[in-house]
N, CA and C atoms as a LAMMPS dump frame, in Angstrom:
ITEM: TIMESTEP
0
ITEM: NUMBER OF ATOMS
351
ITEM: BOX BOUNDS ff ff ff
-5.0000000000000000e+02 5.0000000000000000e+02
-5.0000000000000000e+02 5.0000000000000000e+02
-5.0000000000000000e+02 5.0000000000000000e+02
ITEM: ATOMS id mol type element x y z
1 1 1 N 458.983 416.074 -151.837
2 1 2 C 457.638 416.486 -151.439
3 1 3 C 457.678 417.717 -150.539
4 2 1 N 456.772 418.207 -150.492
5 2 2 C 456.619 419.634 -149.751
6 2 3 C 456.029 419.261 -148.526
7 3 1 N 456.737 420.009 -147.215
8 3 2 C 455.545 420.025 -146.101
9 3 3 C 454.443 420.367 -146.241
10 4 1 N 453.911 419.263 -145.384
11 4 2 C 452.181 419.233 -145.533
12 4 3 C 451.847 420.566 -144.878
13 5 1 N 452.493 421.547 -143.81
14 5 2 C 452.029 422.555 -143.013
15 5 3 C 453.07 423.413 -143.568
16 6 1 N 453.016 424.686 -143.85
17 6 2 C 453.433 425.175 -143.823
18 6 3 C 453.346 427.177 -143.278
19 7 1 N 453.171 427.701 -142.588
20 7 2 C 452.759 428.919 -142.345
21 7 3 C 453.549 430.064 -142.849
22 8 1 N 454.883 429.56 -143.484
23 8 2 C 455.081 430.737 -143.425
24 8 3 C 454.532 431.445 -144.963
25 9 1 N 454.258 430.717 -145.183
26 9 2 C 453.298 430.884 -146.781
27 9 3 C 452.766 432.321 -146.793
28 10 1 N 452.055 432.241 -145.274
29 10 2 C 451.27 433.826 -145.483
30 10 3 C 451.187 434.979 -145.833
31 11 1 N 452.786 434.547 -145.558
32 11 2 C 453.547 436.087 -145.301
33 11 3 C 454.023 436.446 -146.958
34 12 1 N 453.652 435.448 -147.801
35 12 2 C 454.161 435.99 -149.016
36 12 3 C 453.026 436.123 -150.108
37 13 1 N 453.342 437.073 -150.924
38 13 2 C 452.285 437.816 -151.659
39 13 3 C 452.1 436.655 -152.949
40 14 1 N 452.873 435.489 -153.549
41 14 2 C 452.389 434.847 -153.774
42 14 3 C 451.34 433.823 -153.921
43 15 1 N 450.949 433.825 -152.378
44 15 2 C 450.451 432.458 -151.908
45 15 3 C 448.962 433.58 -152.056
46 16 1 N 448.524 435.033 -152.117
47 16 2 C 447.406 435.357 -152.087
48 16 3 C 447.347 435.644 -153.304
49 17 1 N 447.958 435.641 -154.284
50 17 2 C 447.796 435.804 -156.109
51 17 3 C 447.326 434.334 -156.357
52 18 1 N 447.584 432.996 -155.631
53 18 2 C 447.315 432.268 -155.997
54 18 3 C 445.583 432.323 -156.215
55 19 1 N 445.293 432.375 -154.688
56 19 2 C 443.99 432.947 -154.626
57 19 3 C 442.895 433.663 -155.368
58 20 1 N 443.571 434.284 -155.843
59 20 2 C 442.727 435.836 -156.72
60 20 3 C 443.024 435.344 -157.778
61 21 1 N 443.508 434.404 -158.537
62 21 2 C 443.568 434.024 -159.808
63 21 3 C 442.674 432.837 -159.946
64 22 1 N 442.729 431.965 -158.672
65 22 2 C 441.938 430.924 -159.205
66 22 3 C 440.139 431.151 -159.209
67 23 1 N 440.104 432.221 -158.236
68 23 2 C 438.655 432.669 -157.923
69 23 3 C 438.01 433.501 -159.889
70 24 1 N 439.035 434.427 -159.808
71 24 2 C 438.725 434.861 -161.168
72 24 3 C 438.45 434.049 -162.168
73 25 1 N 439.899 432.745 -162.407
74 25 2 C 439.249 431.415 -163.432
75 25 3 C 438.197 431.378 -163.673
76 26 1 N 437.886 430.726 -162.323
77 26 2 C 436.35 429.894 -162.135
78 26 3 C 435.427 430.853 -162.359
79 27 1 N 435.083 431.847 -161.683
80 27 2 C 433.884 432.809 -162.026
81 27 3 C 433.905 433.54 -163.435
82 28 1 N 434.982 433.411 -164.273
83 28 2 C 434.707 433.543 -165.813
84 28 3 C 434.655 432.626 -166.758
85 29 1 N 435.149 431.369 -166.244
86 29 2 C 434.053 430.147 -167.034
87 29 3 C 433.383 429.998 -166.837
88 30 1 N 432.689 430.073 -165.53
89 30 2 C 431.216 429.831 -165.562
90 30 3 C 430.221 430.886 -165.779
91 31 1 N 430.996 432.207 -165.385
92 31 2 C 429.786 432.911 -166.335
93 31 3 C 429.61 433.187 -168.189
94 32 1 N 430.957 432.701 -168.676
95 32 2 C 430.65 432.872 -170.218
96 32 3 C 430.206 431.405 -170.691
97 33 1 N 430.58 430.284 -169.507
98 33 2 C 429.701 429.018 -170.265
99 33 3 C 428.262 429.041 -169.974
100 34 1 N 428.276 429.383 -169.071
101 34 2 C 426.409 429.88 -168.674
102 34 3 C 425.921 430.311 -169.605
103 35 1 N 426.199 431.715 -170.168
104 35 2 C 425.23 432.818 -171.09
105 35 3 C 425.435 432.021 -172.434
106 36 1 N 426.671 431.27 -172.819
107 36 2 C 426.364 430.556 -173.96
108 36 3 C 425.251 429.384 -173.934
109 37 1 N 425.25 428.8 -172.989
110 37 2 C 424.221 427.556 -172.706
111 37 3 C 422.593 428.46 -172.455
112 38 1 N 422.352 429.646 -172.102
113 38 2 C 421.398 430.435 -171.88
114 38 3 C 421.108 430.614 -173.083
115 39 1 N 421.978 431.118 -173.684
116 39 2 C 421.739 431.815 -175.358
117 39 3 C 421.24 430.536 -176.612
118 40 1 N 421.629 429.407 -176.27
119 40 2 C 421.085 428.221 -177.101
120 40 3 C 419.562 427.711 -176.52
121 41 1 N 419.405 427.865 -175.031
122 41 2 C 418.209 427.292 -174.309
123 41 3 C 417.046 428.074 -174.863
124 42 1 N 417.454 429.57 -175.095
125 42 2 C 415.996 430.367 -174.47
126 42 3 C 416.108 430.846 -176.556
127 43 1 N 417.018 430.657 -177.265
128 43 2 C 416.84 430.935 -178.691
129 43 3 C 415.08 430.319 -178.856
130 44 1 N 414.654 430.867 -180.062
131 44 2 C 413.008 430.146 -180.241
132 44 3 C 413.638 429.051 -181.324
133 45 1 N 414.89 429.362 -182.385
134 45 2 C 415.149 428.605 -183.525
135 45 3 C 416.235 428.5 -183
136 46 1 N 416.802 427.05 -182.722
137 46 2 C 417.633 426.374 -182.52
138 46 3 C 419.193 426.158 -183.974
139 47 1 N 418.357 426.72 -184.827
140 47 2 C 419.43 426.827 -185.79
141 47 3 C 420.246 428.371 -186.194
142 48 1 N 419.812 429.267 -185.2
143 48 2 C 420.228 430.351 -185.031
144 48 3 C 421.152 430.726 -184.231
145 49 1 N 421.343 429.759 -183.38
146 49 2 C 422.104 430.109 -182.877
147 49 3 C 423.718 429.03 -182.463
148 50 1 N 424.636 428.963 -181.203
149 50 2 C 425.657 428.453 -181.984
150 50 3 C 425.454 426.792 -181.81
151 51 1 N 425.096 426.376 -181.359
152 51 2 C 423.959 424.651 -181.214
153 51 3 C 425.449 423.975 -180.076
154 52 1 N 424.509 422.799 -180.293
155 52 2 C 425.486 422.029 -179.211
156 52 3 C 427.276 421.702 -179.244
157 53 1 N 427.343 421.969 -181.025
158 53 2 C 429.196 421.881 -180.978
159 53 3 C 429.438 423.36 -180.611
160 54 1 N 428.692 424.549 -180.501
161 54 2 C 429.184 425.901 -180.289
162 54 3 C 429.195 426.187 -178.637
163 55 1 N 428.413 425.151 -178.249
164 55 2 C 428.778 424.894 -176.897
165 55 3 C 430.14 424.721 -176.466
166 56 1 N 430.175 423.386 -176.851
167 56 2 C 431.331 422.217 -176.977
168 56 3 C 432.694 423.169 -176.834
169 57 1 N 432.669 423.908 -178.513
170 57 2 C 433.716 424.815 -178.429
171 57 3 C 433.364 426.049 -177.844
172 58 1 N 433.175 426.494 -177.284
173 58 2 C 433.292 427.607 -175.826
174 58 3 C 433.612 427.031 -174.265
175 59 1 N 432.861 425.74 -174.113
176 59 2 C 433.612 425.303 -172.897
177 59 3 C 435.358 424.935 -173.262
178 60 1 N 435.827 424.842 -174.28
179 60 2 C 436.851 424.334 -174.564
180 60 3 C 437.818 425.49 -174.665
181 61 1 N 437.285 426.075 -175.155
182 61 2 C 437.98 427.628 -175.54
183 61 3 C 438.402 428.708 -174.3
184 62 1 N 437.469 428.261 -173.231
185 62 2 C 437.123 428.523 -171.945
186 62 3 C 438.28 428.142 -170.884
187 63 1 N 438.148 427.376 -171.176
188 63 2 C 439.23 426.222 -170.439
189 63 3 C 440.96 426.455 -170.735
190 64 1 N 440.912 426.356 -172.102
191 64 2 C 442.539 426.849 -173.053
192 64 3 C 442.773 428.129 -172.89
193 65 1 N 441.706 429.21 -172.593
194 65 2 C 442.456 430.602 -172.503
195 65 3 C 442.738 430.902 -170.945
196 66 1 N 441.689 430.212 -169.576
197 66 2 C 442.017 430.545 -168.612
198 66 3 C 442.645 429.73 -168.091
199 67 1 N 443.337 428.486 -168.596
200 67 2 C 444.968 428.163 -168.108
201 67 3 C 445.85 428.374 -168.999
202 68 1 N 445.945 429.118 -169.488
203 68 2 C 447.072 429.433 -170.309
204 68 3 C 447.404 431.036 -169.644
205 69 1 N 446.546 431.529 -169.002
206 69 2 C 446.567 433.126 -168.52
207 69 3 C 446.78 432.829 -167.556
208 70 1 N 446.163 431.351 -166.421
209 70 2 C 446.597 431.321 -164.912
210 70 3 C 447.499 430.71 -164.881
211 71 1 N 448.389 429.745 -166.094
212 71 2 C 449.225 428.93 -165.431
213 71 3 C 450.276 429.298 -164.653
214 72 1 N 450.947 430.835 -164.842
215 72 2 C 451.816 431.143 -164.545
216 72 3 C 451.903 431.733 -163.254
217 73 1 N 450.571 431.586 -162.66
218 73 2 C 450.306 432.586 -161.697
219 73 3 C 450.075 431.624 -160.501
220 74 1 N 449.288 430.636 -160.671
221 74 2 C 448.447 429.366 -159.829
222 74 3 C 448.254 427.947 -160.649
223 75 1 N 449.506 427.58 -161.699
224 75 2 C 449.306 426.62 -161.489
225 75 3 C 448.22 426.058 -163.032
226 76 1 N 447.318 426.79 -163.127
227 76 2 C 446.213 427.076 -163.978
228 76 3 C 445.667 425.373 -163.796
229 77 1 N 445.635 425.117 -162.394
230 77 2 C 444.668 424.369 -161.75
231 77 3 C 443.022 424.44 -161.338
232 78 1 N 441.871 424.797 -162.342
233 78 2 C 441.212 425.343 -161.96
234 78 3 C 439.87 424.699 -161.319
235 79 1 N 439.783 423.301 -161.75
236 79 2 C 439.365 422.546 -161.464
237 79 3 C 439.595 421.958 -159.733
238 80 1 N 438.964 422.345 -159.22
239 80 2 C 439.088 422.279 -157.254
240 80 3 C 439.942 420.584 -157.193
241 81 1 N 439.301 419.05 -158.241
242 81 2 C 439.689 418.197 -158.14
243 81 3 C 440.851 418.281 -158.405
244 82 1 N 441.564 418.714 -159.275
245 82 2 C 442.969 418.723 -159.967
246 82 3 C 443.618 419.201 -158.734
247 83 1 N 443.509 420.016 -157.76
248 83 2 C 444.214 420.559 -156.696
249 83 3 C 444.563 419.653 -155.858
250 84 1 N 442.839 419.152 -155.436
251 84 2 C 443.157 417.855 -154.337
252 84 3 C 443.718 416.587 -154.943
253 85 1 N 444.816 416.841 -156.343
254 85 2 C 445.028 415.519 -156.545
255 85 3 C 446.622 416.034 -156.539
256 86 1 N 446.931 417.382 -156.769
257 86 2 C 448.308 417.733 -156.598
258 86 3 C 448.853 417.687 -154.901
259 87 1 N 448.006 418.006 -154.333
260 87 2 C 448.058 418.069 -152.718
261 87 3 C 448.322 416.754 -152.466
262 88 1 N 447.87 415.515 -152.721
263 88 2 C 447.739 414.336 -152.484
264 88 3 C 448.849 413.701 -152.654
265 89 1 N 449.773 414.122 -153.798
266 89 2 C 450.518 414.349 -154.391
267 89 3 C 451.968 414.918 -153.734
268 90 1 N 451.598 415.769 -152.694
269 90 2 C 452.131 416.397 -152.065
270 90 3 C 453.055 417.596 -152.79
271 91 1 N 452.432 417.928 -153.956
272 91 2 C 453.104 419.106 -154.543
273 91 3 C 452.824 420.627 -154.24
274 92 1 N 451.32 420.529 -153.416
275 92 2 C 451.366 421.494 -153.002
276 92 3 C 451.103 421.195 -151.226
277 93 1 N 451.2 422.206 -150.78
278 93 2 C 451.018 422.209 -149.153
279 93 3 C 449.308 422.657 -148.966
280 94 1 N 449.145 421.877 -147.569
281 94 2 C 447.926 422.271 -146.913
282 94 3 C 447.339 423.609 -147.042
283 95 1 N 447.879 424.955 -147.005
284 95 2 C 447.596 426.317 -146.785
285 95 3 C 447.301 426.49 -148.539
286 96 1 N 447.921 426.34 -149.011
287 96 2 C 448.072 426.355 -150.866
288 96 3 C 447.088 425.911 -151.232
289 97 1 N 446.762 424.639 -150.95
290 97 2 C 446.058 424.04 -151.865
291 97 3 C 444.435 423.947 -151.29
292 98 1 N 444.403 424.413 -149.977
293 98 2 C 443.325 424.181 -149.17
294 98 3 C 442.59 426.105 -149.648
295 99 1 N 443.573 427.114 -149.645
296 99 2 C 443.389 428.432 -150.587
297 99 3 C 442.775 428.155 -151.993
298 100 1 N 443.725 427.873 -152.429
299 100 2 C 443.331 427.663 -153.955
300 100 3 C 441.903 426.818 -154.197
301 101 1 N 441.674 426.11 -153.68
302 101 2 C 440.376 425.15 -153.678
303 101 3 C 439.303 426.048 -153.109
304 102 1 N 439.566 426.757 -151.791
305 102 2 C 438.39 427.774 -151.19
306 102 3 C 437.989 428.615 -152.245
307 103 1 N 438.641 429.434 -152.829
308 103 2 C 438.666 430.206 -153.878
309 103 3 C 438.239 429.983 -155.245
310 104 1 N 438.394 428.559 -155.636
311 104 2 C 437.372 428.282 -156.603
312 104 3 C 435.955 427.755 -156.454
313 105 1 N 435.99 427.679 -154.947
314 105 2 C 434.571 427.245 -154.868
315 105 3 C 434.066 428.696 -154.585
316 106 1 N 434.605 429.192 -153.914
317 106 2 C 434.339 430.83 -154.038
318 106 3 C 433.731 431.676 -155.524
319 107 1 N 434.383 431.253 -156.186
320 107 2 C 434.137 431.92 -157.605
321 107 3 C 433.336 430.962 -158.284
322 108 1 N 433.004 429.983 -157.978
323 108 2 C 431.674 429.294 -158.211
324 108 3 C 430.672 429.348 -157.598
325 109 1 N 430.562 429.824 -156.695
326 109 2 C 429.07 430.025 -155.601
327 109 3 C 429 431.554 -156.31
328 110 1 N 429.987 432.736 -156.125
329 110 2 C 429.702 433.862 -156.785
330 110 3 C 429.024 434.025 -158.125
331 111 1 N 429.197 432.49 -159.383
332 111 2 C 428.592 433.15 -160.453
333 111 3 C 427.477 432.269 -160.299
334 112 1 N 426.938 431.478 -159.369
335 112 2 C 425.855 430.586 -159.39
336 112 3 C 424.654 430.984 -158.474
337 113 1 N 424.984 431.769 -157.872
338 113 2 C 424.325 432.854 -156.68
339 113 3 C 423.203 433.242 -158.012
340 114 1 N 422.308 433.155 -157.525
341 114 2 C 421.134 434.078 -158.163
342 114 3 C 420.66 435.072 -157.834
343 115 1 N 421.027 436.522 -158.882
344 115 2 C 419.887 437.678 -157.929
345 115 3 C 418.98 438.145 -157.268
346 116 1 N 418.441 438.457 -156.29
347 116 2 C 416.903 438.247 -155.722
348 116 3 C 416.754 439.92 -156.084
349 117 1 N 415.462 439.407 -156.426
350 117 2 C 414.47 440.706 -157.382
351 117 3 C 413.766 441.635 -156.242
């Protein structure tokens, strides 16, 4: 198991790629599962467009391309729960996993933020 504390983490350029990868994840699934779920809601003909399995497969598709691009980087943990269950786990440390989790909630408040007009 890994120490639960660790500081000297900081100092390495790893531990902030972790960061910047998991923030990116998250804020590009949720903005291409959004505009697909937008693009079926606001269609007038529901058969025009890609319906509820074209959903299905884009959240899925979503999911398979941005851990397969982050795994190598962070883990391709992108899911904030999956973190707090590796931490728990003790595979990752406090600073790691407490990053990586800020950062996807980060990149989820960023694509859920609404513009003000």
């Amino acid at each position: 198991p890994l120490p639960l504390f660790e500081p000297g983490e900081l100092t390495f350029w790893s531990f902030y790629k972790v960061g910047i990868a998991e923030f990116i994840a998250t804020f590009l699934f949720l903005y291409i599962s959004v505009l697909i779920v937008m693009d079926v809601v606001k269609s007038p003909s529901k058969c025009s467009t890609v319906g509820i399995q074209g959903i299905d497969w884009a959240f899925k598709g979503m999911i398979f391309a941005l851990i397969y691009c982050s795994a190598g980087i962070s883990g391709g943990h992108i899911n904030p729960a999956v973190t707090f269950g590796l931490f728990l786990a003790r595979k990752l440390s406090l600073l790691l996993g407490g990053g990586a989790t800020a950062n996807s909630v980060a990149g989820g408040y960023t694509k859920g933020r609404r513009p003000r007009c």
